[in-house]
C-alpha positions, 0 to 999 in steps of 0.5 A: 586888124594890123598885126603888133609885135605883142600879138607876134609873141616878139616881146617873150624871152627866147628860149634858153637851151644850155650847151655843155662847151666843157663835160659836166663830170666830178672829179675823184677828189674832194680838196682836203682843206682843214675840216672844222668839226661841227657841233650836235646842237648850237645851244641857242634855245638855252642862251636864249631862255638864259638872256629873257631870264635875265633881262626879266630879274634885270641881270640878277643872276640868282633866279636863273639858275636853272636856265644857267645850269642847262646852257652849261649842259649843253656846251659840255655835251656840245664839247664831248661830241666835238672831242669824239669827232675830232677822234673818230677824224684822226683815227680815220674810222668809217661811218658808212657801209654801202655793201647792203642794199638796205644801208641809209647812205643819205643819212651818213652823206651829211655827217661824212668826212672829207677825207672818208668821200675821198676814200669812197671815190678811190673805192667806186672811181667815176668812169671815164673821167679826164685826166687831171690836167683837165682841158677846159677848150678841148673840143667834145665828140657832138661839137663841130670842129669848124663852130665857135664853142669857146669864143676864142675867136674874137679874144686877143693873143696868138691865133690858133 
């Protein structure tokens, strides 16, 4: 039987192994971009009861009230949740306690500020973080000196 490049297994993708050409690290900051407060609940269970109620009586109003009345609920809670938010982000007050060893950190990480994980990173700072003008060509201690990490090689501009 004469061997076939299926039989030598030549047709299967080789093996992908990742190579980390630049340290796969955080950093201790989390850009503070403009944070939008986000509402408990969307209301969109009510509006959705509201238009079925409507487009039922075709657009008459008065057999809906109660669906009417619960969406405004909704949007009234939905706008005291948000004002209290946007007061507990201005105050600066924190959510989070990681001191005992029974604090749920995992149910806080969700709702946590950005400027409250910029405060929990300069309290716990990584180690052994570069300093920020980070380098991403800096040669790591496992790779050689002589090898092509980068592939710079071939790239026009000034040869090194």
């Amino acid at each position: 039987m004469k061997p076939t490049s299926l039989l030598n297994r030549a047709n299967l993708t080789p093996f992908y192994t990742y190579k980390e050409l630049i340290p796969l690290c955080g950093k201790n900051l989390v850009p503070n971009a403009t944070e939008r407060p986000r509402s408990k609940n969307k209301c969109l269970d009510e509006m959705q009861h509201l238009f079925a109620c409507l487009k039922k009586w075709e657009y008459d109003d008065l057999h809906c009230k109660e669906f009417n009345e619960a969406l405004q609920r909704c949007v009234t809670e939905n706008h005291v949740h948000i004002q209290a938010q946007l007061k507990r982000n201005r105050e600066g007050e924190l959510k989070f306690h990681i001191a005992s060893e029974g604090s749920n950190v995992k149910e806080h990480a969700d709702k946590m500020s950005l400027k409250e994980i910029n405060t929990l990173f300069k309290k716990y700072p990584q180690p052994d973080l570069p300093k920020p003008p980070y380098n991403p060509h800096q040669r790591m201690g496992h790779q050689p000196y002589w090898g092509d990490q980068f592939n710079l090689k071939y790239k026009r501009g000034k040869k090194s």
